[in-house]
MIMIVEX-219069 format. One line per 4 residues: number of its first residue (from 1); their letters; for each residue x, y, z of N, C-alpha, C, O. Coordinates in nm, 3 decimals, m for minus. Layout:
# MIMIVEX-219069
NUM	A	X Y Z X Y Z X Y Z X Y Z | ...
END
This chain:
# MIMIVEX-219069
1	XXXX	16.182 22.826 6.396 16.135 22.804 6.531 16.037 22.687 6.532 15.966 22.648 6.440 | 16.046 22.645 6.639 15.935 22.479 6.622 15.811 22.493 6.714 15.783 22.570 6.806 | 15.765 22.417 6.670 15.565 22.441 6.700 15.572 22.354 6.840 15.611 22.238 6.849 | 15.523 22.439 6.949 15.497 22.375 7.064 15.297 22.336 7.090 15.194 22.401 7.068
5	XXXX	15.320 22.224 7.134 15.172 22.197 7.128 15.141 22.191 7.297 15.209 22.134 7.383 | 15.052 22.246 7.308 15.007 22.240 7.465 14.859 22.260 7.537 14.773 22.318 7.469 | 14.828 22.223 7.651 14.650 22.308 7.701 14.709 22.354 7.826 14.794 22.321 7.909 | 14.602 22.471 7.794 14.578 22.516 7.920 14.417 22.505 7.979 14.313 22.515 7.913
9	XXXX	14.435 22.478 8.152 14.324 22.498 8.208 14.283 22.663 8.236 14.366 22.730 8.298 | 14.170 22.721 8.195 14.088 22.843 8.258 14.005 22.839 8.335 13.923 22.751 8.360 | 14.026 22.970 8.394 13.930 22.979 8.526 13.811 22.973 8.468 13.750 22.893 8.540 | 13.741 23.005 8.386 13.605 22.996 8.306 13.573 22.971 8.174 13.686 22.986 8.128
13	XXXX	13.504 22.944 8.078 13.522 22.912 7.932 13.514 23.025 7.918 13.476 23.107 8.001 | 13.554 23.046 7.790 13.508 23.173 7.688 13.368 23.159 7.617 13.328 23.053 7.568 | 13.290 23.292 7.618 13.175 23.303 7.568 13.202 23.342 7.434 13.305 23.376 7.376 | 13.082 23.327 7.400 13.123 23.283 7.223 13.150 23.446 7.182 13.206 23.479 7.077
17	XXXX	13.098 23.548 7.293 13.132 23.691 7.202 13.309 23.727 7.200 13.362 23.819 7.138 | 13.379 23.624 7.288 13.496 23.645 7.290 13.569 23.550 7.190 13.686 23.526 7.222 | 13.527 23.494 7.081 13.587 23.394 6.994 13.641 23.492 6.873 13.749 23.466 6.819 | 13.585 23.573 6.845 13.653 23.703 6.723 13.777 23.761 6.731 13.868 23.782 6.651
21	XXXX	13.750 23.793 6.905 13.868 23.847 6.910 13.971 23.775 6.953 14.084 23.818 6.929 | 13.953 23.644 7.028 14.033 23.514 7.050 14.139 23.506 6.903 14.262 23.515 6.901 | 14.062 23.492 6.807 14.095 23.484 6.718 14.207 23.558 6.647 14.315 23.510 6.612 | 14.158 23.701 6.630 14.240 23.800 6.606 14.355 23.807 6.630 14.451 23.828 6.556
25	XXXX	14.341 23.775 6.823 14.494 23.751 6.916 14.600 23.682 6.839 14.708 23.721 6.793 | 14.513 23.520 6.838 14.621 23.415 6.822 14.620 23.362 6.662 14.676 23.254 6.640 | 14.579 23.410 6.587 14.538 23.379 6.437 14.515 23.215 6.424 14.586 23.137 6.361 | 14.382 23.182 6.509 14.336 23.108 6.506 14.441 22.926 6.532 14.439 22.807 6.500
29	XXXX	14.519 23.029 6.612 14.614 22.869 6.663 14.582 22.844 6.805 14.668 22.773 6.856 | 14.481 22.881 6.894 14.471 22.841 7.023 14.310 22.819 6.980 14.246 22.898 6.910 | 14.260 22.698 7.036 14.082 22.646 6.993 14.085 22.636 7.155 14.170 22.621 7.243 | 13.966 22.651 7.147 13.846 22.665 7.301 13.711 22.620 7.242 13.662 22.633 7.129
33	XXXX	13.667 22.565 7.353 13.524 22.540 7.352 13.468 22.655 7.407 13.539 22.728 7.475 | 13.329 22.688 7.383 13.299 22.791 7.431 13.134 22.795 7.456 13.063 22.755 7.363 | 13.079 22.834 7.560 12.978 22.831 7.623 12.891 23.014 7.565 12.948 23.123 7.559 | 12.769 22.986 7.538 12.636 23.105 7.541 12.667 23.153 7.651 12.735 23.254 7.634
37	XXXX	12.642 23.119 7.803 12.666 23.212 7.888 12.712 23.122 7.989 12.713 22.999 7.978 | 12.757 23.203 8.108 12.839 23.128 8.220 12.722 23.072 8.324 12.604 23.102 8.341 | 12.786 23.004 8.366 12.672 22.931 8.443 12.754 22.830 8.565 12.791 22.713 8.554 | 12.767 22.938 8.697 12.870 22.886 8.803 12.944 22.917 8.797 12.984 22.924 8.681
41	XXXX	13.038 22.968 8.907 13.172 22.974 8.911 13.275 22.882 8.920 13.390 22.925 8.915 | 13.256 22.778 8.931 13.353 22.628 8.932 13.351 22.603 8.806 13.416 22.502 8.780 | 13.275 22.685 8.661 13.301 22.568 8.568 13.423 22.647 8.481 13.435 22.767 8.457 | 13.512 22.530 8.445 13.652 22.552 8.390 13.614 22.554 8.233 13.510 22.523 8.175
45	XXXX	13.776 22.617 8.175 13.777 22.613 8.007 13.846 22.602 8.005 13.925 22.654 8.083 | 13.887 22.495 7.877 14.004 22.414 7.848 14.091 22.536 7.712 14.015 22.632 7.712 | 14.165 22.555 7.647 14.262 22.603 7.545 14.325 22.521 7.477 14.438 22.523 7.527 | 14.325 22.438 7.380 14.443 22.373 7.315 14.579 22.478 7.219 14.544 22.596 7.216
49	XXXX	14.630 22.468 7.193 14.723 22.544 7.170 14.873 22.502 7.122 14.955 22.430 7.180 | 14.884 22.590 6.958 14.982 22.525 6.861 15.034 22.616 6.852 14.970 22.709 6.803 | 15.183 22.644 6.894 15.252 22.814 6.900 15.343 22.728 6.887 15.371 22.614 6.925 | 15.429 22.902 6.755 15.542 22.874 6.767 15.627 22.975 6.850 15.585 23.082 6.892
53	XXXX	15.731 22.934 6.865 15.821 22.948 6.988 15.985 22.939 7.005 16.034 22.831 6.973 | 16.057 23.020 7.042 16.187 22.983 7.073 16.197 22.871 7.141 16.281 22.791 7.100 | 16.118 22.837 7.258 16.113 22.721 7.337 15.985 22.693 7.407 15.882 22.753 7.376 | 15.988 22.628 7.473 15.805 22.565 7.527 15.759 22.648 7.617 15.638 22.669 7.606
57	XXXX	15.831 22.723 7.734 15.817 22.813 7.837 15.755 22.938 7.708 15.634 22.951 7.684 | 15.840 23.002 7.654 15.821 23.080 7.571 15.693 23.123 7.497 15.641 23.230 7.468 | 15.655 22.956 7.474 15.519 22.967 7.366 15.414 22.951 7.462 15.302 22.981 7.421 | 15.427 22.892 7.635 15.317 22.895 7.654 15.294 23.016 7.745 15.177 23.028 7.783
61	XXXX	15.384 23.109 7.787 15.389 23.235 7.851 15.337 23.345 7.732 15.273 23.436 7.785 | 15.345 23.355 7.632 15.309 23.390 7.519 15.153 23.423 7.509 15.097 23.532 7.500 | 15.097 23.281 7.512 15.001 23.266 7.522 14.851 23.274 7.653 14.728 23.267 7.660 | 14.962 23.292 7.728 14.933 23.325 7.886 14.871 23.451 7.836 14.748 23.449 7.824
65	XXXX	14.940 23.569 7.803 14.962 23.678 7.790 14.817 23.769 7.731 14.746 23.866 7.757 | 14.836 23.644 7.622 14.741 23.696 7.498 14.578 23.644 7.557 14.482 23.715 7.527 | 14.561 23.544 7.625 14.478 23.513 7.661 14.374 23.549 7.772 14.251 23.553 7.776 | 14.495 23.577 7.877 14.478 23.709 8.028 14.443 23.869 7.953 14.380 23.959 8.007
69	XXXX	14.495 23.870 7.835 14.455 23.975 7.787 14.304 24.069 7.738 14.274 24.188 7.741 | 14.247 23.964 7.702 14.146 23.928 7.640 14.004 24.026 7.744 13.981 23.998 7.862 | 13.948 24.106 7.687 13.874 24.199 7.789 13.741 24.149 7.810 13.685 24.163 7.701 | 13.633 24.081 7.919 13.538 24.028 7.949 13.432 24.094 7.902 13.407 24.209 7.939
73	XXXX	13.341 24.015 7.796 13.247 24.095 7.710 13.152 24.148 7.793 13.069 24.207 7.725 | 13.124 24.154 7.929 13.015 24.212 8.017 13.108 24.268 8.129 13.229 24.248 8.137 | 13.014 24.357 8.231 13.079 24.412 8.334 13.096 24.282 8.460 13.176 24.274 8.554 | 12.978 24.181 8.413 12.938 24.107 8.535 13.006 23.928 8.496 12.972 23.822 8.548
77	XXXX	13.121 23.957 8.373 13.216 23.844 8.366 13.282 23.854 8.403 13.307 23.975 8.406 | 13.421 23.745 8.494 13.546 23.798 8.556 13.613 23.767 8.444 13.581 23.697 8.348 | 13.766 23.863 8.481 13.873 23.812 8.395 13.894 23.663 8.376 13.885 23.573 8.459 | 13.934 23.654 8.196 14.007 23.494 8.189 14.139 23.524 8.240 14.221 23.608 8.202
81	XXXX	14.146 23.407 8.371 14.249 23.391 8.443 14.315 23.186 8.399 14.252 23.081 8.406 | 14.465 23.213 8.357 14.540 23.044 8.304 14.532 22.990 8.459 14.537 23.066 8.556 | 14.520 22.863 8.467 14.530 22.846 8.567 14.605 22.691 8.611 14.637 22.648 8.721 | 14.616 22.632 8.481 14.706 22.564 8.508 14.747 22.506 8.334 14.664 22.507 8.243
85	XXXX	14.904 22.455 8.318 14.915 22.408 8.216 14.936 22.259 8.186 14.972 22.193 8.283 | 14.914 22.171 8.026 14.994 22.066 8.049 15.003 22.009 7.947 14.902 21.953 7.903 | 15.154 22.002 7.858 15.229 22.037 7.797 15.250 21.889 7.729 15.320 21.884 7.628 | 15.188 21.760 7.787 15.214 21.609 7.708 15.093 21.638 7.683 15.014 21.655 7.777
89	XXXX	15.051 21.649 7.545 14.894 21.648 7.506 14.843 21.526 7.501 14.920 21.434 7.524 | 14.752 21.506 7.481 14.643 21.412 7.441 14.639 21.396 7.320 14.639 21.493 7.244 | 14.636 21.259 7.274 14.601 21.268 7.100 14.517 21.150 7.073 14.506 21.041 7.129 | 14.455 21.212 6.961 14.321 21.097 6.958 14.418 21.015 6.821 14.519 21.067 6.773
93	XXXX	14.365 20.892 6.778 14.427 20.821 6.732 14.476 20.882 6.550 14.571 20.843 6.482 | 14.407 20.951 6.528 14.397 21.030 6.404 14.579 21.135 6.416 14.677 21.137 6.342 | 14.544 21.209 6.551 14.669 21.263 6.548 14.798 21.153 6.568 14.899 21.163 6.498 | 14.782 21.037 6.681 14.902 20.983 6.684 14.965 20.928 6.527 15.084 20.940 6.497
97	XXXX	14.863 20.868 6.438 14.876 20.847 6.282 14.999 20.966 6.213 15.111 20.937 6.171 | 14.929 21.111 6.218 14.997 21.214 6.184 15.140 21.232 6.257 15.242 21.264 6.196 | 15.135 21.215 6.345 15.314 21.261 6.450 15.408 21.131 6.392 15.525 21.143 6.354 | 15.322 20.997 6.394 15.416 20.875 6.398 15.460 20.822 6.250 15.529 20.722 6.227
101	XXXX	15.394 20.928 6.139 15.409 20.898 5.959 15.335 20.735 5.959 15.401 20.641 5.914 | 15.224 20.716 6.003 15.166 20.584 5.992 14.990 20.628 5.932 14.933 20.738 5.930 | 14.954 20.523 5.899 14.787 20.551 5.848 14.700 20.475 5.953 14.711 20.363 6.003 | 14.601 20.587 5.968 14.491 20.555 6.070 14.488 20.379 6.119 14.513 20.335 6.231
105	XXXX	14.452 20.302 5.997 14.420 20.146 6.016 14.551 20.132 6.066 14.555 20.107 6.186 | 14.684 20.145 5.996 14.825 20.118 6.121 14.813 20.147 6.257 14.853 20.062 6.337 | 14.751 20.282 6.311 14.781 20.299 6.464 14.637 20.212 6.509 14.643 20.151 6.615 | 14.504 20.205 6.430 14.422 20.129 6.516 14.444 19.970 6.536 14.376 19.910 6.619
109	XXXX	14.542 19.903 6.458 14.555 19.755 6.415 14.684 19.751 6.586 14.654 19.678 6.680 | 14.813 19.839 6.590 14.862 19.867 6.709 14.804 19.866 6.785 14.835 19.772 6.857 | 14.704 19.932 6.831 14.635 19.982 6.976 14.564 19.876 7.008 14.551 19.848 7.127 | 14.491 19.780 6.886 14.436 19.676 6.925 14.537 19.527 6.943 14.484 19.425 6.986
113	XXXX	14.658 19.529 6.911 14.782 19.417 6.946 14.772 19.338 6.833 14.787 19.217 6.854 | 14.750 19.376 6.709 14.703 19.285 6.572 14.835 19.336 6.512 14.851 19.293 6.398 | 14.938 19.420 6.556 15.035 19.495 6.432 15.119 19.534 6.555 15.052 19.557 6.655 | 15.251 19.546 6.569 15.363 19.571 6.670 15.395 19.444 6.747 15.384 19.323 6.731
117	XXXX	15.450 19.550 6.857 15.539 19.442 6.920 15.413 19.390 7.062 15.437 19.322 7.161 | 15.288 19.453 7.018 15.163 19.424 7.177 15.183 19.567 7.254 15.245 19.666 7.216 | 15.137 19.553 7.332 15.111 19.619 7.491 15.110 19.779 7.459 15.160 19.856 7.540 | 15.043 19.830 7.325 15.070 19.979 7.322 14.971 20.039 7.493 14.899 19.985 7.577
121	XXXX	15.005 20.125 7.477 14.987 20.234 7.588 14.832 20.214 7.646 14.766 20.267 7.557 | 14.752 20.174 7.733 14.628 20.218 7.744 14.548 20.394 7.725 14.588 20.506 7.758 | 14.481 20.368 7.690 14.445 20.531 7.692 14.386 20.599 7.778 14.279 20.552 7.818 | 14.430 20.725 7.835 14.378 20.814 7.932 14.271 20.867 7.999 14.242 20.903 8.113
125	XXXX	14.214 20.860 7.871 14.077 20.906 7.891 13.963 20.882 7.782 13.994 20.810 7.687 | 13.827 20.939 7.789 13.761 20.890 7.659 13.677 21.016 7.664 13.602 21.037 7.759 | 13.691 21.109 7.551 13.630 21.235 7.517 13.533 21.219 7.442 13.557 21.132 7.359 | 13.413 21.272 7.430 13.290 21.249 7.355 13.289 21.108 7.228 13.277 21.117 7.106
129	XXXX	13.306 20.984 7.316 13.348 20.884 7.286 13.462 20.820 7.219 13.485 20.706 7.179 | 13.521 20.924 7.222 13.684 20.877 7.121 13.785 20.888 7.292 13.765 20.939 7.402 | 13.875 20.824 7.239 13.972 20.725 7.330 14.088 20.826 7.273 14.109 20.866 7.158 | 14.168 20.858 7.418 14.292 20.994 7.358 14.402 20.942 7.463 14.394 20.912 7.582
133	XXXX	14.485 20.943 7.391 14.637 20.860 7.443 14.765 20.973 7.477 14.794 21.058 7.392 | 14.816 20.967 7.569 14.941 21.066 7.666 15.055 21.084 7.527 15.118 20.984 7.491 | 15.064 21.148 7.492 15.178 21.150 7.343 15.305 21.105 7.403 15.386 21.036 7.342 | 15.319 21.143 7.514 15.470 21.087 7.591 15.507 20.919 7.563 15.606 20.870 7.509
137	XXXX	15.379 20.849 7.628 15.375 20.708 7.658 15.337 20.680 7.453 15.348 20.562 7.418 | 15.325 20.711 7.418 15.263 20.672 7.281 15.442 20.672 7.196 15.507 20.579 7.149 | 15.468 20.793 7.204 15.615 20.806 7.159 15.719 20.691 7.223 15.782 20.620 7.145 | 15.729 20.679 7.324 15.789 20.553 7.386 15.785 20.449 7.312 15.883 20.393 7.263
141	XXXX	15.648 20.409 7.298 15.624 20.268 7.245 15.635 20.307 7.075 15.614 20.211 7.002 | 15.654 20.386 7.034 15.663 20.365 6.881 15.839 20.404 6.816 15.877 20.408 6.699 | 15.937 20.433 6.980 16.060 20.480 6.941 16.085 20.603 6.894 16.189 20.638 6.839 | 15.986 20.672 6.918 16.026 20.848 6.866 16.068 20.873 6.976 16.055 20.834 7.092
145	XXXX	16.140 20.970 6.900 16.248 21.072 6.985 16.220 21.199 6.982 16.264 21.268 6.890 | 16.157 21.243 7.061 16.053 21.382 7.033 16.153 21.454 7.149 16.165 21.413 7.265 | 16.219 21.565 7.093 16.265 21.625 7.179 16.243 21.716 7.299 16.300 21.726 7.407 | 16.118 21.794 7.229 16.027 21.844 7.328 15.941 21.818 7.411 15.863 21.902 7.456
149	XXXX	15.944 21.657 7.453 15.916 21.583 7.484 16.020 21.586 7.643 15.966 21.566 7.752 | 16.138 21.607 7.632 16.199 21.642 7.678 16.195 21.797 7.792 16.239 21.804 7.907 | 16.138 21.893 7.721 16.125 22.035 7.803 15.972 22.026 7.860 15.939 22.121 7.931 | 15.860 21.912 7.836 15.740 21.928 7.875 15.727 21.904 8.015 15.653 21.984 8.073
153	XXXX	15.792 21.793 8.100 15.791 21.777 8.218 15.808 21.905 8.320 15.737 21.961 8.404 | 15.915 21.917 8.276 16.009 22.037 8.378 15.941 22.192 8.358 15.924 22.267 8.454 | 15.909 22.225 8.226 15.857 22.323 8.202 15.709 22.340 8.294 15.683 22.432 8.372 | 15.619 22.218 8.259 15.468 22.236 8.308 15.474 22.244 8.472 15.393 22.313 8.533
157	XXXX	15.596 22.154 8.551 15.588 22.171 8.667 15.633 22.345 8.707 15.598 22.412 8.804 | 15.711 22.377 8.604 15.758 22.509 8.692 15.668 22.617 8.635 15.660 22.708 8.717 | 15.621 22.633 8.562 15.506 22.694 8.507 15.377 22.710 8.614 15.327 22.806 8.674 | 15.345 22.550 8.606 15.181 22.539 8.726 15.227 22.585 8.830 15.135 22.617 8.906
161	XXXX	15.365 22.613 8.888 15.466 22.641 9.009 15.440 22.794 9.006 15.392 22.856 9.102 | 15.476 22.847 8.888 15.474 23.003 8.894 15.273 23.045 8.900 15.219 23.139 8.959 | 15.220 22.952 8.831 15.066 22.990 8.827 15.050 22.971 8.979 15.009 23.073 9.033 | 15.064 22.901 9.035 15.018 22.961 9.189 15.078 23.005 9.291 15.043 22.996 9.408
165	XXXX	15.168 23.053 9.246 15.255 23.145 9.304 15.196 23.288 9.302 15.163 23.367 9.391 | 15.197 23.291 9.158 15.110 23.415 9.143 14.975 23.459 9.208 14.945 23.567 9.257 | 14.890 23.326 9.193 14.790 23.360 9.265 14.766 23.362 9.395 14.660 23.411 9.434 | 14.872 23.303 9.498 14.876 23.323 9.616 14.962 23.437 9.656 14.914 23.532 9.716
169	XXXX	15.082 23.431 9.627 15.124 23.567 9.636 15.224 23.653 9.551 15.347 23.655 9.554 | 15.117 23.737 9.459 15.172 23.784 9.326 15.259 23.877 9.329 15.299 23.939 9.230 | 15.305 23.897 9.472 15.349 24.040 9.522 15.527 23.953 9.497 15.619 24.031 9.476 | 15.556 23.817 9.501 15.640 23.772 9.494 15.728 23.697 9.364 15.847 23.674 9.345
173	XXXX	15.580 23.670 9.274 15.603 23.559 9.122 15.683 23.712 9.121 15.671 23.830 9.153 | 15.803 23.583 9.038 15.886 23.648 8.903 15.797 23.715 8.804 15.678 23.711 8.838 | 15.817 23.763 8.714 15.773 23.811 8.581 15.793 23.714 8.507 15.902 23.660 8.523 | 15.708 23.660 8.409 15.700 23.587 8.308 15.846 23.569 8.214 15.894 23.460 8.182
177	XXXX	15.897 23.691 8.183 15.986 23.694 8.129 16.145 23.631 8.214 16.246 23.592 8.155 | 16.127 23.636 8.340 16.231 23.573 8.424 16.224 23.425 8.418 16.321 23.358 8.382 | 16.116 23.376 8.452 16.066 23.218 8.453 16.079 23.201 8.323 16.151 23.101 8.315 | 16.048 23.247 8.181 16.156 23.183 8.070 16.268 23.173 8.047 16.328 23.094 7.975
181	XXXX	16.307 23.267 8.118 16.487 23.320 8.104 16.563 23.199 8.183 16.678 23.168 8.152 | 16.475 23.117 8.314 16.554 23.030 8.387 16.500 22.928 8.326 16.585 22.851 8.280 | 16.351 22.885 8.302 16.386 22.750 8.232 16.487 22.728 8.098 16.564 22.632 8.088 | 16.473 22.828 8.003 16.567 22.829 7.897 16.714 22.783 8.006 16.755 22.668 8.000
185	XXXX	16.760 22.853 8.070 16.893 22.809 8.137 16.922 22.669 8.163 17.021 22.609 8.124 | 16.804 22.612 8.248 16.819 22.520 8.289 16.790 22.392 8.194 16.873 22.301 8.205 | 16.685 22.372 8.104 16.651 22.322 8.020 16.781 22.274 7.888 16.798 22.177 7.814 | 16.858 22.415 7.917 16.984 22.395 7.789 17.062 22.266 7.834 17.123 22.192 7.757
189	XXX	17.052 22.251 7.965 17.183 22.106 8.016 17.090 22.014 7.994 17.153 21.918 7.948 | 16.962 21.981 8.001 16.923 21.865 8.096 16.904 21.762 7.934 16.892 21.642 7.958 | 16.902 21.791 7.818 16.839 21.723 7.681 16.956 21.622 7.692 16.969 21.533 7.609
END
C-alpha cells in the first residue's frame, strides 16, 4: 500500500496533554504543533500526516477518524473537530531534494536559476523563515510523474465538500465510508 502525505486544518490545536495519546492513535505518523493552553476560539491547528492507505480518500478519512476521536483533556475543551483538508503538501527544500533523488545544493542551485532549465516554481509561502514550495508545481518542473498527484485535486475538493456538509447539515453527509467508496469509483477512470 503507498504512503499518502497530507494536512489537515483543526478547529483548535492540540494541547500538549493530548500528544501521548495522539501518538498512541497514529504511531507517531500524524505531527501537530501544539499549544500549553487554548487561548480563543478562532485559533486553528494544523496536522501533517504520512498514512498508509489503499488510496488518498482512505488515508485521510482514516485519519479523520482517529483524530475526531481523540477525548478533550478538560471538561471546558471542545472536541477536535477536521475541518478542512489539503492533500498537495508543502515542501521545504530539504524534502523536495528527498522526493526528486537530488542533493540539497542541487535543488538550492535550481530554485536559484544557476542549474536547470530557469523559472523553477516560486514559493508559497515562508514558514519560520524557510521558503516551502506546492509539490504539485515543483513535480511539474522537475518531470515527475507522481501519481497521486493525480487523486489530490479531486479527492481534497470532495472531502472539504463532505467536511461542510457535515457541518452544516450532518443529518444529510454520507458516511465516511460511502465518500471513499465513490471517490475510489470515480478516481479509478480519471489517472
Amino acid at each position: 500500500m503507498p504512503n499518502y502525505d497530507f494536512e489537515l486544518i483543526l478547529s483548535r490545536p492540540l494541547l500538549e496533554a493530548e500528544l501521548d495519546p495522539l501518538f498512541q492513535l497514529t504511531h507517531g505518523l500524524v505531527t501537530v504543533g501544539f499549544v500549553r493552553e487554548l487561548r480563543g476560539k478562532e485559533q486553528r491547528g494544523q496536522a501533517g500526516c504520512r498514512w498508509q492507505a489503499p488510496s488518498l480518500s482512505a488515508a485521510i478519512m482514516e485519519v479523520i477518524e482517529l483524530l475526531e476521536s481523540l477525548e478533550p483533556p478538560a471538561e471546558d475543551v471542545p472536541p477536535l473537530r477536521v475541518l478542512s483538508v489539503e492533500a498537495d503538501p508543502l515542501l521545504s527544500m530539504r524534502d523536495i531534494a528527498e522526493r526528486v533523488g537530488r542533493s540539497l545544493e542541487s535543488v538550492r542551485l535550481c530554485i536559484r536559476g544557476t542549474r536547470g532549465p530557469g523559472n523553477f516554481p516560486p514559493s508559497e509561502t515562508t514558514s519560520a523563515g524557510h521558503r516551502l514550495w506546492r509539490w504539485s508545481r515543483v513535480a511539474a518542473w522537475y518531470g515527475v510523474e507522481d501519481p497521486q498527484l493525480h487523486e489530490a485535486g479531486p479527492t481534497s475538493q470532495a472531502i472539504n465538500g463532505w467536511l461542510a456538509l457535515r457541518d452544516v447539515v450532518p443529518q444529510v453527509a454520507p458516511a465516511p465510508e460511502e465518500v471513499t467508496s465513490a471517490l475510489s469509483a470515480v478516481l479509478s477512470n480519471v489517472a
